[in-house]
C-alpha positions as CSV (number, residue, x, y, z in Angstrom):
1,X,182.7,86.2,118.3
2,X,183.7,83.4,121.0
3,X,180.5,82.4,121.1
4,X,179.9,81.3,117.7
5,X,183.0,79.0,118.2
6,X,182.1,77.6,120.6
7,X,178.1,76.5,119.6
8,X,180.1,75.4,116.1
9,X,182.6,73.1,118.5
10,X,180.1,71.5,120.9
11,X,177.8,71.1,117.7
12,X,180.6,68.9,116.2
13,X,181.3,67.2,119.2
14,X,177.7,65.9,119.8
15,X,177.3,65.0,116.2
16,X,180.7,62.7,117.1
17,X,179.6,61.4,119.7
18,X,176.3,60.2,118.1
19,X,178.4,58.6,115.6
20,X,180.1,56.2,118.2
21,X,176.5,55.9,119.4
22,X,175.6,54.5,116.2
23,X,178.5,52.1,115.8
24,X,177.7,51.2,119.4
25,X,174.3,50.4,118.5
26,X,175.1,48.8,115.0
27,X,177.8,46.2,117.3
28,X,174.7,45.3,119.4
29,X,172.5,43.9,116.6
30,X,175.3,41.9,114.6
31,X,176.2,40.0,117.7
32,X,175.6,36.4,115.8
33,X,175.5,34.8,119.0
34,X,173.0,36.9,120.8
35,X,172.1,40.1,118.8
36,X,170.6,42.9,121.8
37,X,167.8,44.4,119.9
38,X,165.8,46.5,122.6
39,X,169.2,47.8,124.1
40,X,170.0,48.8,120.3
41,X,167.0,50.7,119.5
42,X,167.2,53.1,122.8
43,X,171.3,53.4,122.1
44,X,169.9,54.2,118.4
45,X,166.8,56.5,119.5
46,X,169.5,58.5,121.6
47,X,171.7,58.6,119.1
48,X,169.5,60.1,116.8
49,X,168.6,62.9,119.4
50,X,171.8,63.8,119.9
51,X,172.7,63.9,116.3
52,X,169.8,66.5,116.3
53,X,170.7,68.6,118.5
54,X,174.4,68.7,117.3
55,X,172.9,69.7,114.0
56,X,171.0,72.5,115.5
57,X,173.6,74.2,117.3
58,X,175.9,74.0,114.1
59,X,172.8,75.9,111.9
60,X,172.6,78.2,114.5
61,X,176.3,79.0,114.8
62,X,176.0,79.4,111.0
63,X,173.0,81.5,111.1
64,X,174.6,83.7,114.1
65,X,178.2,84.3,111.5
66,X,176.1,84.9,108.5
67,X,173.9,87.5,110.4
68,X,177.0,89.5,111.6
């Protein structure tokens, strides 16, 4: 039972942290003085990985308590 918890938790916490990724990465281009394009598109590409992932371990968490 701990387990589901505990995918459900981490899968929330990485889906937070690509969030600040994404704010990160949206500060970087609206720069007016010198916008950082390259360093915003890998901050944005990672973000987007970890936002998977953090929605994978939540559907499986879910798929685990419906299961049961």
């Amino acid at each position: 039972m701990m387990f589901f918890w505990l995918r459900e938790l981490a899968g929330w916490g990485l889906i937070l942290v690509a969030l600040y990724l994404v704010r990160t990465g949206l500060v970087f281009i609206s720069d007016m003085q010198s916008p950082r394009i390259v360093e915003s598109a890998v901050v944005m590409l990672t973000a987007l990985g970890i936002l998977k992932a953090g929605v994978l371990l939540i559907r499986i968490s879910t798929a685990a308590r419906v299961a049961k």
